[in-house]
N, C-alpha and C positions, 0 to 999 in steps of 0.2 A: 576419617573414614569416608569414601568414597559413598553418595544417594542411593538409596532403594530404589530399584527403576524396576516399573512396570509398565509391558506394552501391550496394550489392549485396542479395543475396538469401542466408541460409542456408538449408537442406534441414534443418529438425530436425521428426520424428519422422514425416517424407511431408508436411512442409507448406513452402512457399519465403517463411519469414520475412524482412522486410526488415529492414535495418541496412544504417546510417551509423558508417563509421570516418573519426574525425580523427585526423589523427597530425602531431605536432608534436616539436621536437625531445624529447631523454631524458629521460623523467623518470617517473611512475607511470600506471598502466594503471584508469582508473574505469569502470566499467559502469554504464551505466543502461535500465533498463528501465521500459515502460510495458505496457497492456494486455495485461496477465496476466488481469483479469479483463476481459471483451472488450467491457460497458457503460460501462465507467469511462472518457470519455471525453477530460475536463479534462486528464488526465496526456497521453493521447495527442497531444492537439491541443498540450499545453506543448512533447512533448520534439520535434516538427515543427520548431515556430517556433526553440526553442534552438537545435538541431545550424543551422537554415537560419542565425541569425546566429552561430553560432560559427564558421563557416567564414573570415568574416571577421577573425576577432579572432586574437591570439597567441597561441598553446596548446605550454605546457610540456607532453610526456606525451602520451597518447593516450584517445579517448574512443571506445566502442563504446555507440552509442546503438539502443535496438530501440522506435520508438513502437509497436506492435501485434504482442506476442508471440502473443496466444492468437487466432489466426486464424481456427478452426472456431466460436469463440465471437461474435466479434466478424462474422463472417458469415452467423450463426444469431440474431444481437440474443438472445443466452442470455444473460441475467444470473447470475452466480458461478459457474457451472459449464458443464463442456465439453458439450457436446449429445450427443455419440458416447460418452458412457459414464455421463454423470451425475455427473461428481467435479468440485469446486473443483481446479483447478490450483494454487493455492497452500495448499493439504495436501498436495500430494504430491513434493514435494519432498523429497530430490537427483535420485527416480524412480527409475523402474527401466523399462532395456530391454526387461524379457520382457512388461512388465504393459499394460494397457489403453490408450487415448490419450492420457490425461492425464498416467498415469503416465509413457510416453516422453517424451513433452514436455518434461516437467519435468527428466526426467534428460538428455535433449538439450540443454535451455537451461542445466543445471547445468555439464554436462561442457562443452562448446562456448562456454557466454557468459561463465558465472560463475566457474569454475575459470583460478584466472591472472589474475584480477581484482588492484588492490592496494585497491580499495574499491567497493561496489556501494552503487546506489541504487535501489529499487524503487516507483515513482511511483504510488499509486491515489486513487481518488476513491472516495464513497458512490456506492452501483452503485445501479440502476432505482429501489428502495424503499428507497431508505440517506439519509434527511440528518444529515448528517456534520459536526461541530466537527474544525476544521483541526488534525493532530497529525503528530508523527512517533515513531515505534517500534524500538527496536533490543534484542538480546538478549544477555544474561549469559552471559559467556565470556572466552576470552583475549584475543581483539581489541576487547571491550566500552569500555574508554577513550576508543580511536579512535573506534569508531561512537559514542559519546555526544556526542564534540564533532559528528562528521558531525549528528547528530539536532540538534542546537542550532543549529547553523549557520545549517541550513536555513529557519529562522526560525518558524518557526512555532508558535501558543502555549501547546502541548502537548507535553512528551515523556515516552514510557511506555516503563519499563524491562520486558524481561517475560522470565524465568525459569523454569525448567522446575520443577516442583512443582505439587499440586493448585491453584494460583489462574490457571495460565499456560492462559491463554485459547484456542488453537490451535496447533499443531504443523505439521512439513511445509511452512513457506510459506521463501521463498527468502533471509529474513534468518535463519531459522535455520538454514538449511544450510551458509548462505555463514558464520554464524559459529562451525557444527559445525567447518572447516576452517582458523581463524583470519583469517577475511577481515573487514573491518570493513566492516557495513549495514547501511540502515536502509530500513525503508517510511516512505513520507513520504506523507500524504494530504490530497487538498486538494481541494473542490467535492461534491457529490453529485446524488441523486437521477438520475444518466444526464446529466445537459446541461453544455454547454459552457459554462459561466459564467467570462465575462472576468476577473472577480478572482481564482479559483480556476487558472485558468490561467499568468495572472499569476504569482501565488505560489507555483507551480512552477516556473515560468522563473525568479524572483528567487534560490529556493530552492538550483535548479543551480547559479546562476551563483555564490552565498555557496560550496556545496561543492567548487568548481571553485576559489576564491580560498581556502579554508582548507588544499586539498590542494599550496599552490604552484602551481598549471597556469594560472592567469595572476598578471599583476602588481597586480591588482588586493586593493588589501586588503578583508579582511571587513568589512562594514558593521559598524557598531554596531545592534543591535535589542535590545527590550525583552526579560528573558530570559526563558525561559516555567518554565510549572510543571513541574516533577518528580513523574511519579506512580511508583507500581510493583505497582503491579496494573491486570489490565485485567479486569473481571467481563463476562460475557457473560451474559443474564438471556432464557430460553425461553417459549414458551407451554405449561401442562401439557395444553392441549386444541387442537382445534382450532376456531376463534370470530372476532370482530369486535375488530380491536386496535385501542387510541382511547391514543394516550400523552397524559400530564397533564405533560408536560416538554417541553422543548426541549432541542437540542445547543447543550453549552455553559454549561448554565445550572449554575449550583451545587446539592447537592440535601444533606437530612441522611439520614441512616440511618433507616430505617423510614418514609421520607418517600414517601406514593402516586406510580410513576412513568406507571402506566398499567394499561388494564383488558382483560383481553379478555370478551369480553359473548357470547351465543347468538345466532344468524343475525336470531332473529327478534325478540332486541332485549330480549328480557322477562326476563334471568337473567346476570349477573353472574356469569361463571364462574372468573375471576380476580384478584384485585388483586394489579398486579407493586410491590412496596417493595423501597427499595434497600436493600442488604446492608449498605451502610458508608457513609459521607458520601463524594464525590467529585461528577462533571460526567459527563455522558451526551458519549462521543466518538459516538454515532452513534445514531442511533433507524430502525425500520423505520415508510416512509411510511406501507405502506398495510394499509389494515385486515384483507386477506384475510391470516389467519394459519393454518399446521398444527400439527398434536401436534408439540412439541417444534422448533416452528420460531422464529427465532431476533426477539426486540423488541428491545433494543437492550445496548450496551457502555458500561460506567462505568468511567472511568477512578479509579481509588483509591489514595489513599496508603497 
């Protein structure tokens, strides 16, 4: 028999996010989220189309699905960060009540979405200036097993372990809080640059539906897919000025150590103010499109072994 599905509204932090519960007979409770950051549109449009055909289908368990958490964002076309205060929502994770908008948000969608989870999935894409090689990301802890099969699952041809210590790339985003508490998650990314790209889309709905089939919640067994790389670092590489970015790489592409990944130059064209080289050998998981860069604003993420 086909889930109980209910679509409603939650009230987290003054805003009436939507969410789709299926609920099928006993079994484990998945979370999935989309539009955390509110340009990332590929995840939204995937987790639509999934919940719409999973109502149909058999479902061990239950699924709380949120295609558009970050509202103010997603109604501002703000790329990575909330309008009303200027923060990425995925730094500020578990959140905190007392603090700004981002902050409750996050600590709303912590306590309300995340908490009581038995596995989260947090879906993003390359946002407005991001093109993006397809990956997925989970964090060192106690439930890190779990999420490494969840990251592999998923299929896609990257997975990046990432660990607290000077290499660990950001803080505060919802797979490490959910595995501050033993939950097992991952962010899984697929598409970029802001547009709805049918394959990217695709590969999130396939993605679900492999997570859904490894967690028992239907009968369907895991595909077989090609297994991807194992990295465990993710470098994140800035501008020292602000200038003209021109990357000499693609997402995806393999690169060596001290290899030119990209330049950033003087408005007016006549002065080289940077050459970005990579730190270590690895693959560029995402490059910034566009040329307008600031001081210390961000060109792109190597994934590295």
């Amino acid at each position: 028999m086909p889930p109980k599905v209910l679509r409603h509204t939650l009230a987290l932090a003054g805003f009436d996010v939507p969410v789709i519960e299926l609920t099928g007979s006993g079994g484990p409770r998945l979370t999935v989220l989309a539009g955390v950051h509110g340009c990332e549109y590929a995840p939204m449009a995937a987790v639509r189309r999934w919940t719409r055909a999973l109502a149909g289908r058999e479902l061990r368990g239950s699924v709380r699905a949120v295609p558009v958490l970050n509202l103010p964002a997603f109604r501002a076309r703000s790329p990575f960060v909330v309008p009303d205060d200027g923060k990425n929502l995925n730094r500020c994770f578990p959140g905190d009540p007392s603090g700004t908008v981002a902050d409750r948000l996050a600590h709303a969608a912590f306590t309300q979405l995340i908490e009581g989870s038995d596995a989260l999935v947090d879906a993003h894409a390359g946002d407005m200036v991001e093109a993006l090689e397809p990956f997925a990301l989970y964090d060192a802890g106690a439930s890190e097993d779990r999420a490494r099969e969840l990251a592999v699952a998923y299929g896609l041809g990257y997975v990046i372990r990432q660990e607290p210590g000077p290499d660990r790339a950001v803080g505060g985003t919802t797979s490490t809080a959910a595995a501050g508490i033993g939950i097992p998650a991952i962010i899984a990314e697929a598409g970029g640059c802001g547009l709805v790209e049918p394959a990217a889309v695709a590969a999130h709905v396939r993605g679900l539906d492999r997570v859904l089939a490894l967690l028992g919640m239907t009968s369907d067994p895991v595909p077989d897919s090609e297994a991807p790389v194992h990295l465990g670092r993710f470098l994140w590489l800035r501008a020292a000025s602000e200038g003209w970015w021109e990357p000499a790489v693609r997402p995806g592409e393999r690169v060596a150590e001290g290899q030119v990944l990209g330049t950033v130059s003087s408005l007016d064209g006549a002065q080289v103010l940077q050459s970005v080289t990579a730190p270590a050998p690895g693959v560029p998981m995402f490059i910034t499109s566009s040329p307008a860069v600031a001081a210390n604003g961000l060109l792109l993420g190597l994934g590295a072994r």
